[in-house]
Structure formats: structure tokens, C-alpha cells
C-alpha positions in Angstrom: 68.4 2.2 -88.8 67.4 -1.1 -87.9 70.1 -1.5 -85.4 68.2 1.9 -83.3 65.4 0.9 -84.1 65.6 -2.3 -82.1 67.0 -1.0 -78.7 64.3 2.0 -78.8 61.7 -0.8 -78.8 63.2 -2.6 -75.8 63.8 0.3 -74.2 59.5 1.0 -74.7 58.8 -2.0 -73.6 60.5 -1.8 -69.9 59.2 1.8 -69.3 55.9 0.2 -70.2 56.3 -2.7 -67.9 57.7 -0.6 -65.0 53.9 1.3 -65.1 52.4 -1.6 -65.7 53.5 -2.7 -62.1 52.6 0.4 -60.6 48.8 0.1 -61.5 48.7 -3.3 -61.7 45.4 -3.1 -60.1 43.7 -1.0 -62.6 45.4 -2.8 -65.3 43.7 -5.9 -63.7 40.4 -4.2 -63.6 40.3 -3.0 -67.1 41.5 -6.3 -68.5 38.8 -8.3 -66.1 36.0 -5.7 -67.8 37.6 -6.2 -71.1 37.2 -10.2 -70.5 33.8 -10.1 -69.3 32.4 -8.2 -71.9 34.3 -9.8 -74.7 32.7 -13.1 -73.3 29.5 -11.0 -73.2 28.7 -11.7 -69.3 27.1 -8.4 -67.7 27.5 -7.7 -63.8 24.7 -5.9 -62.0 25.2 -2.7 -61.3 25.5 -1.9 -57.5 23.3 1.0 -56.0 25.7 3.9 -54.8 26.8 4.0 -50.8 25.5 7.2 -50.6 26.5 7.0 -46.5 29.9 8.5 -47.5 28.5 11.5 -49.0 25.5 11.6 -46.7 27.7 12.4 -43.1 29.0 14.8 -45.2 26.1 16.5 -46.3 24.3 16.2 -43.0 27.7 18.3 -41.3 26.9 20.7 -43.6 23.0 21.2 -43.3 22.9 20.9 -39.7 26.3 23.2 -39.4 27.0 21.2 -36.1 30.8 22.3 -36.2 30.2 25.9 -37.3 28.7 26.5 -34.0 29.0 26.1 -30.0 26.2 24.1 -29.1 27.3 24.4 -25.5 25.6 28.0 -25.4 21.9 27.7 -26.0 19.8 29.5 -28.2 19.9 33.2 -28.9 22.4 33.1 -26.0 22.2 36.7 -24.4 18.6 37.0 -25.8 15.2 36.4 -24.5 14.5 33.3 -22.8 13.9 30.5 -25.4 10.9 28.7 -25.3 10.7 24.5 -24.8 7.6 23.1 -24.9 7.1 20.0 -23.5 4.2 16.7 -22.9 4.1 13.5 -21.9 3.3 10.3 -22.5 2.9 7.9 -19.5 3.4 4.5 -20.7 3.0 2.7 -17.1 2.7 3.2 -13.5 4.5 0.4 -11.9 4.3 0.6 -8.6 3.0 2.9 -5.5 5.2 2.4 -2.0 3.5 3.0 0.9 6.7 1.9 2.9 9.2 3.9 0.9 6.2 6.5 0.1 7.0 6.9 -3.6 5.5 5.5 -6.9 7.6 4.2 -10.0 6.4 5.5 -13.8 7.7 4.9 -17.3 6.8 7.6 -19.6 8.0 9.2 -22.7 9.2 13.0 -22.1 9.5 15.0 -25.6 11.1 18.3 -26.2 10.0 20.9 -28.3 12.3 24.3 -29.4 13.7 26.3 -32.3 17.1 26.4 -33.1 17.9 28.5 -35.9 21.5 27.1 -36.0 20.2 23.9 -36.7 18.4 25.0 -40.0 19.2 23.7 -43.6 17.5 24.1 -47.1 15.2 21.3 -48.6 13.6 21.2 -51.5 11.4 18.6 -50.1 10.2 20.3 -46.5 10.9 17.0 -45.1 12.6 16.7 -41.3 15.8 14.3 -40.7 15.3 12.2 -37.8 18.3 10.5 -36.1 19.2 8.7 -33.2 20.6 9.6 -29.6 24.9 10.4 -31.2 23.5 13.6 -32.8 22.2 14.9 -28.9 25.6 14.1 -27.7 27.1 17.4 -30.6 23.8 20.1 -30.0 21.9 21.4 -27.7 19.7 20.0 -26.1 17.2 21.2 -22.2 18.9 20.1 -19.1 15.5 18.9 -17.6 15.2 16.7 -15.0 12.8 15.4 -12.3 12.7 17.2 -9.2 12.5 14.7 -5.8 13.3 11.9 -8.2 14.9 8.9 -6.3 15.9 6.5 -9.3 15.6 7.4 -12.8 17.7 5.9 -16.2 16.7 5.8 -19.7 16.2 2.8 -21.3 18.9 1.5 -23.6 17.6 -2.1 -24.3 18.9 -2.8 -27.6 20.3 1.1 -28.0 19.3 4.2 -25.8 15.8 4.9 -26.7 16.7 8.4 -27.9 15.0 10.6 -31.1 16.0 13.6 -32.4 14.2 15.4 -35.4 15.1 18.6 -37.0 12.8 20.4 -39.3 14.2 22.6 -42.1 13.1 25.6 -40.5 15.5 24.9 -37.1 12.4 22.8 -35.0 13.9 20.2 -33.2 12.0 17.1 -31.7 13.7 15.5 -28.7 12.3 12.4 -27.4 13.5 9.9 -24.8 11.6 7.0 -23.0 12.2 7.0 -19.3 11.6 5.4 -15.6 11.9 7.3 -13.0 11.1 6.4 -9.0 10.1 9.8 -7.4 8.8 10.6 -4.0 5.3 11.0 -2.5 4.3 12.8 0.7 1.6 10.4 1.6 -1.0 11.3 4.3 -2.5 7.9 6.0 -5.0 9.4 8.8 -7.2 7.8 6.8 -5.8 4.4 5.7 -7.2 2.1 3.8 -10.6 4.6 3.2 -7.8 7.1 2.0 -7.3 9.0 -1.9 -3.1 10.0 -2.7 -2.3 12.9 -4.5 1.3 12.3 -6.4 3.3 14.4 -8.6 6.1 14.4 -11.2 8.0 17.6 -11.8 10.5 18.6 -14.4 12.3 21.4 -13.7 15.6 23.2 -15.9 18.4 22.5 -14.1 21.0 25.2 -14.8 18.7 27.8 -16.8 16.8 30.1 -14.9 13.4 31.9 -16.0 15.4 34.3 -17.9 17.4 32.1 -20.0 14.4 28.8 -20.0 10.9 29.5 -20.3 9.6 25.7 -20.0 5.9 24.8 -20.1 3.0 22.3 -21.7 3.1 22.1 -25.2 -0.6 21.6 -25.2 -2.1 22.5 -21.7 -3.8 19.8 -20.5 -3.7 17.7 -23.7 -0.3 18.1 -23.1 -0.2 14.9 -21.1 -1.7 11.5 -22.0 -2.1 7.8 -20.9 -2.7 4.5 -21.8 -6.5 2.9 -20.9 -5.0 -0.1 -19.9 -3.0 1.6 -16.8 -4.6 -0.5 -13.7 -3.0 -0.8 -10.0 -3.4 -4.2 -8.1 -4.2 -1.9 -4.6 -5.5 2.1 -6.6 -7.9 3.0 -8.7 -6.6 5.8 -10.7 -8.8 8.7 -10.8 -7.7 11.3 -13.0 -4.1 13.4 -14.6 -3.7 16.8 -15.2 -1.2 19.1 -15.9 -0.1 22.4 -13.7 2.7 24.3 -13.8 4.4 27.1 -11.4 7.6 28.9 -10.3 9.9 27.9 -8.0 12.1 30.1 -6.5 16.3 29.0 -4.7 17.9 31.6 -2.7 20.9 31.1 -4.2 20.4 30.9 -7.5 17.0 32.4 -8.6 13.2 31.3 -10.4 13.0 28.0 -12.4 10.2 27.4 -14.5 8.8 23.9 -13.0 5.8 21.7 -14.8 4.2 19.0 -12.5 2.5 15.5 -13.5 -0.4 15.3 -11.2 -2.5 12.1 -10.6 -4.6 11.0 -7.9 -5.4 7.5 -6.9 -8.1 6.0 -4.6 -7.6 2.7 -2.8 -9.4 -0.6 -3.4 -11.1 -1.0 0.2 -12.4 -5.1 -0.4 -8.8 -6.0 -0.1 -8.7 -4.5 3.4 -12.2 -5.7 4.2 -10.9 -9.7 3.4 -7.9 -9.0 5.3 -8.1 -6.9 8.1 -12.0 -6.0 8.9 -13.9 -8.6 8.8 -11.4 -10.9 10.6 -11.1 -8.6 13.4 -15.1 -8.2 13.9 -15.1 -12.0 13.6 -12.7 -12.0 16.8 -14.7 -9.2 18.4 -18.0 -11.9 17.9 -16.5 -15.2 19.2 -15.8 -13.5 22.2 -19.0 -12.9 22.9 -19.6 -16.7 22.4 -18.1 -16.6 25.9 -21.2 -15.1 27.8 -22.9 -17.9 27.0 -20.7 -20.4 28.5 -21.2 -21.8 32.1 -19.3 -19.6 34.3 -18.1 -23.1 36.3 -16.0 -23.8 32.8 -13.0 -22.3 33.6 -11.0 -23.8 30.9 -13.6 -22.7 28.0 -13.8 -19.9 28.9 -10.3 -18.4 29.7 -8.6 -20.4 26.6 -11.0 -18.6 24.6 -10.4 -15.2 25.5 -6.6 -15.7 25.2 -6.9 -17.2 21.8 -9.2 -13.7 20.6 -6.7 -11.6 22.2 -3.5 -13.6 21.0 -5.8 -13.5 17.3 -6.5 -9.5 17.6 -2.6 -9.1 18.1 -1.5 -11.0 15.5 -3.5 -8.9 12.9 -2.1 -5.6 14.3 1.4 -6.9 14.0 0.3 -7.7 10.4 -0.9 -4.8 9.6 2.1 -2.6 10.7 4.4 -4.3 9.2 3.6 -3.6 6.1 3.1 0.7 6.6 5.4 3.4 7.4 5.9 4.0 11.3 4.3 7.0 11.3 4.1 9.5 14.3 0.1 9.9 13.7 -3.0 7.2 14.2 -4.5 6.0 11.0 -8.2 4.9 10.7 -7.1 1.1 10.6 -5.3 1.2 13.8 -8.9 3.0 15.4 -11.2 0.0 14.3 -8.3 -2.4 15.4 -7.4 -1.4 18.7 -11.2 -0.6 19.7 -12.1 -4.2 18.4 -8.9 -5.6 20.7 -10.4 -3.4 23.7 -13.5 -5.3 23.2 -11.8 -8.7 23.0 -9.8 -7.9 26.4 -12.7 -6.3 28.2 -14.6 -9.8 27.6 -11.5 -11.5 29.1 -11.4 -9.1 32.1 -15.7 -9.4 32.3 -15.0 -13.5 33.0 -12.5 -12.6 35.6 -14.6 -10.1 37.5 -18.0 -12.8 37.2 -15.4 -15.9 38.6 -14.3 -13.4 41.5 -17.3 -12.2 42.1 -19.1 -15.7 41.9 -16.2 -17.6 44.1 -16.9 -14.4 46.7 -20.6 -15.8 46.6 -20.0 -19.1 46.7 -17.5 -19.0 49.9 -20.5 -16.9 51.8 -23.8 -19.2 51.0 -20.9 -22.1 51.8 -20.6 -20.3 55.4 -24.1 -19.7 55.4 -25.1 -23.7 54.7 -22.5 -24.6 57.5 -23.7 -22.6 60.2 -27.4 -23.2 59.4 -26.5 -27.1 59.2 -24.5 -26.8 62.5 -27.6 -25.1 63.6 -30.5 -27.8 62.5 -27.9 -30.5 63.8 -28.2 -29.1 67.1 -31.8 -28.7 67.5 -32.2 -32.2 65.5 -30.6 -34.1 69.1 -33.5 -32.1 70.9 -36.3 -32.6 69.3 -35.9 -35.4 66.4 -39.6 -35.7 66.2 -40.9 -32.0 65.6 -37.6 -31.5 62.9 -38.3 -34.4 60.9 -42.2 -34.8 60.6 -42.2 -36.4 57.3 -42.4 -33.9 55.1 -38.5 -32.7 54.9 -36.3 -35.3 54.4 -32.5 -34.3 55.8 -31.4 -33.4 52.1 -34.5 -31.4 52.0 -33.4 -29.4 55.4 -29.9 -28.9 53.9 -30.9 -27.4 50.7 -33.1 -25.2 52.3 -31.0 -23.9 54.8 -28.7 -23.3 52.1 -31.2 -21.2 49.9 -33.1 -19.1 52.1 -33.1 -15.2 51.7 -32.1 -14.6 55.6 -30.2 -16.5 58.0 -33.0 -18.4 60.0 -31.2 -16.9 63.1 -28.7 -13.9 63.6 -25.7 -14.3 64.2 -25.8 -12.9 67.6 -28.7 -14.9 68.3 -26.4 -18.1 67.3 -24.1 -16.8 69.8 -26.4 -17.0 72.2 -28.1 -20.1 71.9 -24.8 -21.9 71.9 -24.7 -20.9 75.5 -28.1 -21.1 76.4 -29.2 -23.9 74.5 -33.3 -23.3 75.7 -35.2 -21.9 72.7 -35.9 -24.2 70.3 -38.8 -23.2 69.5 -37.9 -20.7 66.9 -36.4 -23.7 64.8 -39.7 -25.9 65.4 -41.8 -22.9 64.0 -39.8 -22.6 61.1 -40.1 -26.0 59.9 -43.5 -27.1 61.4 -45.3 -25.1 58.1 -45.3 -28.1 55.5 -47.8 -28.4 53.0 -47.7 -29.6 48.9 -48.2 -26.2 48.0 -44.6 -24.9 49.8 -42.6 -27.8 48.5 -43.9 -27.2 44.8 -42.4 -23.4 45.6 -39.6 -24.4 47.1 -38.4 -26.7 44.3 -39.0 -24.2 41.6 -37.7 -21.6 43.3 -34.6 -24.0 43.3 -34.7 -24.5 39.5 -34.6 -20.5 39.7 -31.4 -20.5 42.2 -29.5 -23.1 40.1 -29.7 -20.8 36.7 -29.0 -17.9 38.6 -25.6 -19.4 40.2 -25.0 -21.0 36.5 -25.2 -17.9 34.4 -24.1 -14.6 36.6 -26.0 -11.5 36.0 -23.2 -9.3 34.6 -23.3 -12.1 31.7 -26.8 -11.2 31.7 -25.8 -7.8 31.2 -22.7 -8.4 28.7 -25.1 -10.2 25.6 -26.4 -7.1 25.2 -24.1 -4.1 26.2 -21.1 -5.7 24.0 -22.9 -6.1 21.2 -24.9 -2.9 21.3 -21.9 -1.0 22.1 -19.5 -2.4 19.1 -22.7 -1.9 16.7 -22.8 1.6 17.4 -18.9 1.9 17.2 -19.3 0.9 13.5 -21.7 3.5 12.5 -19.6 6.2 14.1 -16.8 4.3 12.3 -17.9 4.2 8.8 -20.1 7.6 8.8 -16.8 9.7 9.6 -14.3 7.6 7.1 -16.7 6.5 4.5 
């Protein structure tokens, strides 16, 4: 007996260490427990990963693989319902240029999908992020005549999805988008723009997508602090119509209407009152000696030069439209002024050099004329009263040639009559020379300051004033 009993015990032993090795682990774990609580050292007891269990239970309330999500709702049924409103978080930017306006806003999704219904004990919805959107269905909205558009993903896509136990689902998504603007700018700057956003199904038709405002007009809200550097925004509100495609049938479509107004000072600083300034200094012009040439000439150039500087200006930064906008009125009206003064010097020098040149023949034929009679009769020509200067300027100056023409003809040949000259100058008193010299004084401003100048300090003026009340009556 003791010689079997001794081989049975070794042959224990290695079937015993041969398990041993296959579980080493737990054998491990069990004698580490055993240690620690024979040396009477407790670990803390860890909370359970309950993310293992959790995708699992979520598969199964939500019963994402149990369906095709690629069909929507009641496929084959009535049109399912998806309510929709907005939140606009910021309007960026308005184009006049590219005619289009930028906004961020958040766009949420309302609809019932019984496929997506579980039980809870609680009533409470499960919310999760955008990987969920990527297994169910979800509306194929998007934004009709949008240029640019992306959702945010700054530090993950800006995605939420809630489902309620009873199969409502919450879709939300924060998004820019850069959509056109038919812009009308008859009346620019004194003009008001009308934009709109619309969101539209793409794929699902009337029948199968019946989209509209979850609210009506408290459907859509916006942040107070919303402010444009050039707009003043007026008001939102919500519509919502058909549209209809040939080809493919009626889409339910919801438009985002706002209207702005624009800021006028900033035009005023800019464009107005520099161009009536212009308009004004080239009035300064009528009151400039018509003998300065070089005043007067550089001045008009530099008004006209100024006047087409600000229309370039101007233009550059606006569509090239096929139609005449308000600005370009008061601008090219205000340039016609600034030329016409330009073109009123030129027609008073031409006119007043034509002057000049006759009263310059005049002088030399009457001179020639006194010269001749003053070899005849020295005596009765000069009788102390006229001096020669005296007989000059006054045969320059007098209303009527002292003799015609023909008559100078005549006396060149028959050089007998002087006494037509002697009669003329024998009346000298004080009385005549105080008249004559005034009436000199009288001459000299006339010849300095030409009648149509006369005329332009008031007819400019007048005529630009009453431009401006037609002006700002029509487009105020």
C-alpha cells in the first residue's frame, strides 16, 4: 500500500500543476485577493463600464439594424410631416458686388419615426451626436440658390440627434451658408433689400415630404445683437409656398425673409457732400477776374479731374449694372455743372478777346483819326482841358465811332472838314470830365467782370438748389 500510494500522489500533483499553468492568471488573481485580504488591505471598488452593455442596449431600443433607414417613414403612406425653425445666429456679410449675403444659423428637424421608438420607464429622450444620423433617416433639405454652405465641425461636426420614447426625433445642425440676392439698385444708397433663404426637400416631393414651420412665425428667431456696418435690419418673417419642376413635380419650399435698409450718412461723408463741395468751388470761379487765365482754367480742371475721380470710386465698388442708379443721377448732374462752369469761362474769354480786338480797332482808327486833325489845328484840339491821354481814352470809350467809317474814307482823301472833330472836343467843362471819369470807373468793371458772370452767380446756384429738392423729394 505504501508503495501505490506514493506514485498516485505524484501522479496528483503533475495533473495539478499542468492546470495550474493553464490558468495561471486566475490562479494569480485569487492568490493576489487571498494576499490582500489576509494582510487586510481593501481596494476600492471600481464603478461598472456600463459602455459595453450600453451600445448594446441602444441597438436594441432604437432597432437601427432591424430596419432600412434608407426608405423614410411610412414609406408608401401619406406624406410624413417635418417641421422645421430656425435660429439665425449671425448675418455676416451682404455683397453688393457678388449680390448675396452670408448667414450662420442653426436649422432643426422635427418628425416621428415609429421605427425609432423604445420603452422607458423614465419618459426621458437619448440624445447623441452626428454617427447615429449617418445609420437613420434623416430630411434631405437643403438651401435653394445657396452658393457656399458647410457645417461647422470645429472641434466635431456640430450635429444633435434626440429621440423620444414615443419615435420623435430632434435633428439639429449649426450651419453657414452664402446664398444669392437679386438686388435692385435704382435707388442706391436711399435703397431697402429684400433677401431670402429657402430650404427645400431635395428628392421627396409633396407627396412623400410635407415640410413647413414648426411654429409659424415664431418659428424663426434672432439674436438682438445682429448689426450690419452698411444695413439696418428691419424685420424677419417666415413664408412658405410650392414650387413646382417640370420634370420632376411640387416640393414643399419654406423661405427666411429679411429686409434691410441702408445707412445713408456713410454715403453722405463719402460721396454727397464731396461732390456738392466740387459743384461750389466752381462757382468760386465767377468771381475771379476774367484777365486770370491761369486761376481760372486750373481750377475748373481740378473740379472736373475731382468729380471724376469720385465716380470712378464709386463704381468700383457696385455691380456693372445695365440700369442708372440714384447715385450716378446726383453725380453726373453735379459733374455737368462742374464742366458747364469750365465751358462758361471759355465762352466769356472768347467772347471778351472778340471785344477787346474791336474797341482795339476802334482806339486805332479814332487815334489815327485825332492824329490827323491834331497837325491841322493843334490849338482848337488841345485847349487845356484834354490832355493827349485824356483824348486817347476817350476815343477809346465812346458809345459811337466819332466818324463813320465811310466818312473816314472820305476824309482821308479830302482832308477839308475838320470841323466835325473841333465840335466834338471844343465842349469842356468840370462837369463833363467828372462824368467822363466815372463813367470810366463803370467801363473798367464792366471789361473786368463779363456779364454772363453776372449772370452765372445766380443761375448756377439757383439751378443746382432746385436740382436737390427734386433730388431728395423723389428718393427720400
Amino acid at each position: 500500500m505504501p508503495y501505490l500510494t506514493k506514485p498516485l500522489i505524484l501522479l496528483l500533483c503533475l495533473v495539478i500543476t499542468g492546470e495550474c499553468r493553464k490558468h495561471g492568471h486566475r490562479v494569480r488573481r485569487w492568490t493576489g485577493t487571498v494576499e490582500t485580504q489576509k494582510h487586510g488591505t481593501s481596494l476600492a471598488k471600481k464603478p461598472p463600464d456600463v459602455t459595453k452593455s450600453r451600445k448594446m442596449k441602444t441597438e436594441h431600443l432604437l432597432k437601427v439594424d432591424d430596419h432600412d433607414f434608407t426608405m423614410r417613414p411610412a414609406f408608401g403612406g401619406p406624406a410624413i410631416p417635418v417641421g422645421v425653425d430656425v435660429q439665425v445666429e449671425s448675418l455676416d456679410s451682404i455683397s453688393e458686388v457678388d449680390m448675396d449675403f452670408t448667414m450662420t444659423l442653426y436649422l432643426r428637424h422635427y418628425w416621428k419615426d415609429e421605427r425609432l421608438s423604445f420603452t422607458s420607464s423614465t419618459n426621458k429622450s437619448m440624445t447623441f451626436d452626428g454617427r447615429l444620423v449617418k445609420k437613420i433617416w434623416v430630411p434631405d433639405v437643403f438651401f435653394v440658390h445657396s452658393k457656399r454652405s458647410f457645417i461647422h465641425d470645429t472641434t466635431t461636426d456640430n450635429i444633435m440627434l434626440r429621440v423620444f420614447p414615443d419615435g420623435h426625433v430632434l435633428y439639429s445642425l449649426r450651419v453657414t451658408v452664402t446664398a444669392a440676392c437679386n438686388m435692385d439698385f435704382s435707388r442706391f444708397p436711399l435703397d431697402s433689400q429684400t433677401c431670402s433663404l429657402e430650404l427645400e426637400s431635395y428628392a421627396y416631393t409633396d407627396e412623400d415630404l410635407m415640410l413647413y414651420w414648426k411654429s409659424g412665425d415664431e418659428s424663426l428667431s434672432t439674436d438682438d445683437r445682429i448689426s450690419l456696418s452698411q444695413f439696418l435690419i428691419q424685420k424677419f418673417h417666415t413664408t412658405s409656398r410650392l414650387a413646382f419642376y417640370s420634370s420632376t413635380g411640387w416640393y414643399n419650399r419654406l423661405y427666411i425673409n429679411f429686409t434691410l435698409r441702408r445707412h445713408i450718412f456713410f454715403f453722405l461723408l463719402q460721396t454727397y457732400f464731396p461732390a456738392t463741395l466740387m459743384v461750389m468751388l466752381s462757382w468760386v470761379s465767377f468771381w475771379i477776374d476774367r484777365r486770370a487765365v491761369p486761376a481760372r482754367v486750373s481750377l475748373g480742371i481740378t473740379t472736373v479731374l475731382t468729380m471724376s475721380t469720385i465716380i470712378t470710386g464709386v463704381n468700383a465698388s457696385m455691380p456693372r449694372v445695365s440700369y442708372i442708379k440714384a447715385v450716378d443721377i446726383y453725380l453726373w448732374v453735379s459733374f455737368v455743372f462742374v464742366f458747364l462752369s469750365v465751358l462758361e469761362y471759355a465762352a466769356v474769354n472768347y467772347l471778351s478777346t472778340v471785344q477787346d480786338r474791336r474797341e482795339r480797332k476802334m482806339r486805332e482808327r479814332a487815334r489815327s483819326q485825332v492824329c490827323f486833325y491834331c497837325t491841322h489845328e493843334p490849338m482848337t484840339m488841345l485847349d487845356g482841358t484834354y490832355s493827349e491821354a485824356d483824348t486817347n481814352s476817350l476815343a477809346g470809350y465812346t458809345e459811337e465811332p466819332m466818324v463813320p467809317e465811310e466818312e473816314q474814307e472820305e476824309m482821308h482823301e479830302v482832308p477839308e472838314k475838320p470841323e466835325h472833330m473841333v465840335v466834338h472836343l471844343s465842349v469842356s467843362s468840370e462837369s463833363t470830365t467828372t462824368k467822363k471819369k466815372k463813367s470810366l470807373r463803370a467801363l473798367n468793371i464792366i471789361q473786368n467782370t463779363h456779364a454772363i458772370d453776372k449772370y452765372s452767380r445766380m443761375i448756377f446756384p439757383g439751378s443746382y438748389i432746385f436740382f436737390n429738392l427734386i433730388y431728395w423729394s423723389v428718393y427720400c
